[in-house]
N, C-alpha and C positions, 0 to 999 in steps of 0.2 A: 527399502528404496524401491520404489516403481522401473521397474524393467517394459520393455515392449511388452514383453509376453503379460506380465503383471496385468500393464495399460490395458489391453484389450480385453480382459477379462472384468476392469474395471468400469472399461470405458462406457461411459452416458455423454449426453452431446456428441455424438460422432460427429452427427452433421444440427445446425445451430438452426437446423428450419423445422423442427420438429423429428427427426429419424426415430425410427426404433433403435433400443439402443440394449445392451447386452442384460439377461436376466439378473447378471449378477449386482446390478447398480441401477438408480432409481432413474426413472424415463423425464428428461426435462423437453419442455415446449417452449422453446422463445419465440415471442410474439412483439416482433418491430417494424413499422413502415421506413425504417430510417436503414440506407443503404451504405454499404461499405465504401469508403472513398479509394479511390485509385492506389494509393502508398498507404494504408492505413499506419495511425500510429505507434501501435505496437506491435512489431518488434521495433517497427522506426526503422530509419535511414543508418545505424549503427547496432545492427545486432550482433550479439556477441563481446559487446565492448564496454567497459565499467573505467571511466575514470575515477577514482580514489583519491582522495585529497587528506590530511592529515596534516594535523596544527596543534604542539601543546601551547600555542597561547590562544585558541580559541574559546577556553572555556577553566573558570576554576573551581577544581573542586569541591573545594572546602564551602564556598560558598555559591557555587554553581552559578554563578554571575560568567554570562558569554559578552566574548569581547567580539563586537559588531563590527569592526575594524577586519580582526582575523576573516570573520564570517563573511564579508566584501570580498577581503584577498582568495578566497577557498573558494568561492562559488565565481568568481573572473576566471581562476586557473582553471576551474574546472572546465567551463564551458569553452574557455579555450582551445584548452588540446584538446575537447571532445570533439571540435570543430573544426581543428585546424586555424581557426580563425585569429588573424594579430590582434583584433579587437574586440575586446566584450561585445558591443555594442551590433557587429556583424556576427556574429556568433550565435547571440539571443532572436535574431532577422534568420536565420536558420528554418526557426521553428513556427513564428509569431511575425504577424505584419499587424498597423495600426490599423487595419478595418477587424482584426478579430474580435472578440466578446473569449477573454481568458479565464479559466474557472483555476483556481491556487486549493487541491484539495488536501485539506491540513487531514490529521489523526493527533484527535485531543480526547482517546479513548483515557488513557494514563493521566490527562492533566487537573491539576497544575502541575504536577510532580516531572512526567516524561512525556511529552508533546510535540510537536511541530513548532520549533520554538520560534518566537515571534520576531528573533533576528533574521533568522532566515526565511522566514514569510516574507516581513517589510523589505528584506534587500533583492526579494523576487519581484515584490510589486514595483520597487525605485527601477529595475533594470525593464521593464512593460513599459513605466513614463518614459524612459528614455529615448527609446525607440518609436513613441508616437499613440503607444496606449494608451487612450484616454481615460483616470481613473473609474469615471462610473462605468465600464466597460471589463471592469477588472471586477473577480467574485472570489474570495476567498468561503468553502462550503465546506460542511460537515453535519452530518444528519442530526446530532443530539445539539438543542441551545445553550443547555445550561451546561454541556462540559465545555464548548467556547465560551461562555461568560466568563469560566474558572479564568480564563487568561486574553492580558490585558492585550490585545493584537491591534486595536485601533491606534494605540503610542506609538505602532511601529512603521504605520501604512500608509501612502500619501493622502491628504485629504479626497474623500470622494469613493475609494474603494468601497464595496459593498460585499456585508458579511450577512452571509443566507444559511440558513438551517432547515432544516424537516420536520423535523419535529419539536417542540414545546413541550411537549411532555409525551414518554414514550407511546407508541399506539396511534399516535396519528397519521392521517393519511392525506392530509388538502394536497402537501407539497409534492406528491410523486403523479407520476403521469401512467393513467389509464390506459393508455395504449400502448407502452413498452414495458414488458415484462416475462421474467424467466417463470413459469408452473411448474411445479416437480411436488409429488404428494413422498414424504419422510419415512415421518410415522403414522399417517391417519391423522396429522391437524386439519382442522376446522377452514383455517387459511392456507390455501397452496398456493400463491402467488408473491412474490416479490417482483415489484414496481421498482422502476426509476425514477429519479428525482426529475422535475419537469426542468429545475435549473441546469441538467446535465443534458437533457434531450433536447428541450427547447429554446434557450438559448443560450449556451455557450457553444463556440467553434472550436475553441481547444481547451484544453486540460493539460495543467501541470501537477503533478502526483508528487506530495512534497509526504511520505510514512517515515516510519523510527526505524531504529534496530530492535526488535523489542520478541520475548519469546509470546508461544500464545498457548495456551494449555491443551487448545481443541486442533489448531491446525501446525501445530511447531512452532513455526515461528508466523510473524504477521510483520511484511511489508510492504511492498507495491503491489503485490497481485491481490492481498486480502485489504490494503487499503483503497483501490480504486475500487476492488467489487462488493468485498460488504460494508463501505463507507457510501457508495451512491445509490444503493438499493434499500427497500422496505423488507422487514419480515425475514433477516436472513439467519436468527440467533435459532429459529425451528431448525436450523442443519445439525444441531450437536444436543444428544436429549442421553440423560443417563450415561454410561461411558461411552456409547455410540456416538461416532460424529462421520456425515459425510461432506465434511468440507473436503478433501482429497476432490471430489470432482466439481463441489459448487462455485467452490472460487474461481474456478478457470472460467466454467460457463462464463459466467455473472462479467468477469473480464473482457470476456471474447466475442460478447453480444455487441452489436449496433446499436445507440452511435457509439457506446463508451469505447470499444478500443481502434475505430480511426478515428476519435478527438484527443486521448491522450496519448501525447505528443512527446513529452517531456517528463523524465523521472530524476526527483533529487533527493536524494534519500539523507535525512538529517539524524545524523548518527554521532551526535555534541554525547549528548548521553543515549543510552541503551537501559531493556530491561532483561536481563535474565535469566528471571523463572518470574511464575505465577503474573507474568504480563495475561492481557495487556493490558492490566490497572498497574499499579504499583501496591501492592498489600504491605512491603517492607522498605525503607530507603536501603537496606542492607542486600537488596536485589537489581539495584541498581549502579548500574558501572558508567563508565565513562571512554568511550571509544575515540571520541574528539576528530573524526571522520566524517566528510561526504559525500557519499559516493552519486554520482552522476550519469544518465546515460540514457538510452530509448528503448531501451530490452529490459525489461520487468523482470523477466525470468533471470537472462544470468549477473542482475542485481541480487535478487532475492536468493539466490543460489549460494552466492559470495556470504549472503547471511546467514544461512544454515551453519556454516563455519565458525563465521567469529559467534554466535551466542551458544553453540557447543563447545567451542574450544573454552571458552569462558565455564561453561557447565564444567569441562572437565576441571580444569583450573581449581574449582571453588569444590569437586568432589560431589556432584551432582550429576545423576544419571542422562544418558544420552535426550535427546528428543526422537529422535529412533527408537528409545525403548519401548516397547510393545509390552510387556510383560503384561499382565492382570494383576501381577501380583503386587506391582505399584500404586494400584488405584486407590482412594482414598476420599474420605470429605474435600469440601473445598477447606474450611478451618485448617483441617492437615497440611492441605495442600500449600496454604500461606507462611504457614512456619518452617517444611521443611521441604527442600529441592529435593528429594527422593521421593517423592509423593507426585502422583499423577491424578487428577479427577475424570477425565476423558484419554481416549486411547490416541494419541497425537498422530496428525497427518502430515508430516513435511511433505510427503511426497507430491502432494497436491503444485508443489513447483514443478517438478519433471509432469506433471499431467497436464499443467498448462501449455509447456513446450508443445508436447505434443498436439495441440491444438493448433498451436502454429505461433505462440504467444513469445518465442526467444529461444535462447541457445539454454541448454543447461547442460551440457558435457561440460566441467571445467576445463577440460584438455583444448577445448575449443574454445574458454572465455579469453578473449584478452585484456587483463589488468594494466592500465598503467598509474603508477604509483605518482603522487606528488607529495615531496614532503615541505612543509612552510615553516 
């Protein structure tokens, strides 16, 4: 676990305009014209605060068919009591007004299997109409095309919604923008730069950050913090090479850079199903669970924090070694790695949540989170 003392011996990005940053950790250069807005969106106007929704009818089983119904009711309450507000409709006015340009950033790293499911995408985009967003103003994005083709999301969206991608096939670069980007050299690749997507800088106003529950081999687990930052960035799989990985300090960056973290506004973390182990693909259906949870909120961190818990208490559960385990002696092929929860391919970084805190990105004391529970 990342302590202070740890952070600082870790710390790269101290400061996001270039600093020299500690020998012990690779030197990043963010390069953006785009300025922080006054309340930036994350931590958000609610840091420290996770509402948590839970529904056994929102999802079944056996045939993992989601009841869109539940998923209306879950995602109302939610924004409710995250808001105070008696009405959905003033609640979602919180975040979002009809002149914005809203970006819906799904993770269809897992899918078709474990996704951004496309109940809760369409009843994000229904609740944008409602309030006065004009569908082709609404962008549902994610870098790979053919893993959003996997899943049918247009059945779910109101007509007019626009679904943007990155890439066509991996390695390409039209879609990201030249002028905003994190440099950090790894290991001596050829490419040091990871770009933003241009539909992230150049026109959207906000961002709703819709990740799984889902474990990740290289960084623990993968939710809003590695969904906003290595979902809108080029080139960021060069952070994890052999058992080395230094996502523990890229994802915060990548987070914490301008515009992405005062446009995203909004985190709804769709936790219908979950993966974990060997996320964030799904290599087994036998690794995947079913949490029937959404959690909601404007702090990334003591979201993702919340989730370091539930896919290890699950590890424990199932008799699968912590995501804390550091060992070497777990390390393994990826093959191994697919078949058996005691097998690690990379040396996993959860801590990279407590590193984002410290950047300024949310609360991660849980002593200091506060949970409020809703059960449906």
């Amino acid at each position: 676990m990342v302590n202070r003392r740890s952070f600082l011996q870790y710390a790269a990005a101290a400061s996001l305009a270039g600093a020299e940053v500690s020998r012990d950790a690779p030197k990043y250069r963010v390069v953006s014209s785009y300025k922080p807005a006054a309340d930036p969106g994350m931590p958000g106007p609610y840091a420290g605060q996770v509402v948590a929704v839970h529904s056994n009818r929102c999802l079944d089983e056996n045939s993992e068919k989601v009841d869109a119904a539940a998923v209306r009711e879950m995602i109302e309450r939610g924004m409710r009591e995250l808001t105070g507000e008696a009405r959905a409709e003033d609640a979602w006015r919180r975040f979002i007004s009809p002149d914005d340009v809203v970006g819906i950033k799904v993770n269809c790293s897992g899918a078709p299997k474990v996704m951004s499911s496309p109940e809760i995408v369409g009843e994000i985009a229904r609740n944008l109409v409602a309030i006065g967003v004009k569908p082709d103003r609404i962008y549902l994005y994610e870098r790979f095309q053919g893993q959003v083709d996997s899943v049918n999301y247009p059945a779910h969206l109101p007509t007019g919604v626009q679904i943007v991608t990155a890439e066509a096939r991996r390695g390409g670069n039209q879609a990201y923008d030249p002028a905003m980007y994190v440099e950090v050299d790894f290991f001596g690749e050829e490419d040091t730069r990871s770009n933003a997507m241009r539909v992230v800088t150049r026109t959207l106003t906000k961002i709703i950050n819709v990740p799984n529950m889902k474990d990740h081999g290289a960084s623990g687990v993968t939710g809003c913090l590695k969904n906003i930052a290595y979902g809108s960035f080029s080139n960021v799989a060069r952070s994890h090479q052999t058992s080395v990985t230094y996502t523990l300090s890229f994802i915060g960056t990548l987070a914490a850079s301008e515009p992405v973290r005062s446009k995203t506004v909004l985190q709804i973390m769709d936790g219908l199903k979950g993966v974990w182990h060997a996320g964030p693909f799904v290599a087994s259906r036998r690794f995947v669970f079913f949490p029937k949870q959404i959690h909601i909120g404007t702090d990334p961190v003591a979201i993702d924090r919340l989730l370091i818990d539930t896919i290890d208490d699950k590890r424990k559960q199932m008799k699968a070694i912590s995501v804390w385990d550091r060992n070497p002696k777990t390390l393994g092929s990826v093959r191994d790695r697919d078949r058996d929860p005691n097998v690690n391919v990379l040396i996993r970084e959860p801590g990279h949540i407590e590193y984002a805190a410290n950047l300024g990105l949310g609360v991660y004391d849980i002593e200091k989170i506060r949970v409020r529970k809703i059960e449906l």
